[in-house]
N, C-alpha and C positions, 0 to 999 in steps of 0.2 A: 731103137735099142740103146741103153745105157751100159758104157762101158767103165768099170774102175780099175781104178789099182791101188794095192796099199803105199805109203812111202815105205816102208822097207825093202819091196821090192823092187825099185828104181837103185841104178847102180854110173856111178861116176863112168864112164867109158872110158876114161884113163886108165885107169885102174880094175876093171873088168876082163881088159884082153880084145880077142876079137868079139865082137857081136855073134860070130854061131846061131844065125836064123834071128837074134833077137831082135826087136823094135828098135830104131834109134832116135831118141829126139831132140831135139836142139829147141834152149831157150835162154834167155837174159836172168840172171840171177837178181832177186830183188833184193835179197835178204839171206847171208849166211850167219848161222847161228853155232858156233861149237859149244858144245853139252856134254864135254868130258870123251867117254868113250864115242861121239860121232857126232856130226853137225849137219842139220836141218837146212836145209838150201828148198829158201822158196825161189820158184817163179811163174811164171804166167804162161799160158798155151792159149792161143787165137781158135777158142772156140766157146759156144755159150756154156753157161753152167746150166747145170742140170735143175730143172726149177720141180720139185715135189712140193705137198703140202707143207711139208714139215719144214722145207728150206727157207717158202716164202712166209709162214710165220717166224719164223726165227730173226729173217732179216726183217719185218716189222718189229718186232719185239725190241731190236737193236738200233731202230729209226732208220733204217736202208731206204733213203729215197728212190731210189733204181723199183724198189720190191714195192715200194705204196704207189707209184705210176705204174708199175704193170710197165716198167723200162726195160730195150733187150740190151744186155751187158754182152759183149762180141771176144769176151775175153775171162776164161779162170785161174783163182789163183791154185797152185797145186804146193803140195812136199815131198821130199824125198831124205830119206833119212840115209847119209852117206857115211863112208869110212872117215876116221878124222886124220887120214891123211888125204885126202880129195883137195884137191887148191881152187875151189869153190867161190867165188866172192862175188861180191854186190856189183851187176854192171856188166860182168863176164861172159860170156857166151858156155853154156854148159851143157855137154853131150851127155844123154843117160842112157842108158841102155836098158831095155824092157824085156822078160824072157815072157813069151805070148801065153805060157801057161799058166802064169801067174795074173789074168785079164780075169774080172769078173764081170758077169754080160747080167741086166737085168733089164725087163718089160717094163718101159715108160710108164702107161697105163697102171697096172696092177700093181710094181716096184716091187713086184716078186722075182727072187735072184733065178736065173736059168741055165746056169750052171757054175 
C-alpha cells in the first residue's frame, strides 16, 4: 500500500497543540523557505520512495542516476507547508503533526487511490 499526504496537511507541532490522536513525526529540516503568507519546510523520512511509471521516467528525463541503475534510495524527500510563524530552519529537528484522516492510501500495483 501507498500512503500520501498533501504538505498542507502537515502541521508544525509547536504550534498545533496537543496531537489528539494525530501522527507525529520527527525529521531534520533540509531546507526552509518563507513564501509570504507561510514557509515550505523540506526534509527527508527514512523510507524508499514510491517508485511508479511516471516517477521513474521523470527521474530519467532529469538524468537521476539512482532511476537509470534501477538504484534503491532508503530515503524521501517530503513538504509541508507551515504557518509563517513555525521557527523551522535548515539543520533542526522538526516535529509535525499528521491528522490520520487527512492519509491517502493507494494500490502499488494499479495506483488507483483506495480511499
Amino acid at each position: 500500500m501507498i500512503v500520501g499526504i498533501r504538505p498542507e496537511h502537515l502541521e508544525d507541532a509547536e504550534l498545533a497543540g496537543p496531537a489528539n490522536g494525530g501522527i507525529v513525526l520527527e525529521a531534520p529540516v533540509t531546507l526552509a523557505e518563507p513564501v509570504g503568507a507561510e514557509v515550505i519546510a523540506h526534509f527527508e523520512l527514512d523510507t524508499p520512495p514510491v517508485l511508479t511509471k511516471d516517477t521513474i521516467e521523470l527521474a530519467r528525463d532529469v538524468d537521476d542516476l539512482n532511476a537509470k541503475q534501477g538504484g534503491l534510495v532508503e530515503r524521501v524527500t517530503c513538504t509541508a507547508r507551515l504557518d509563517p510563524r513555525t521557527k523551522a530552519s535548515r539543520g533542526e529537528l522538526l516535529r509535525l503533526v499528521v491528522d490520520p484522516k487527512a492519509l491517502y492510501f493507494f494500490d502499488p500495483e494499479t495506483e488507483t487511490a483506495l480511499r
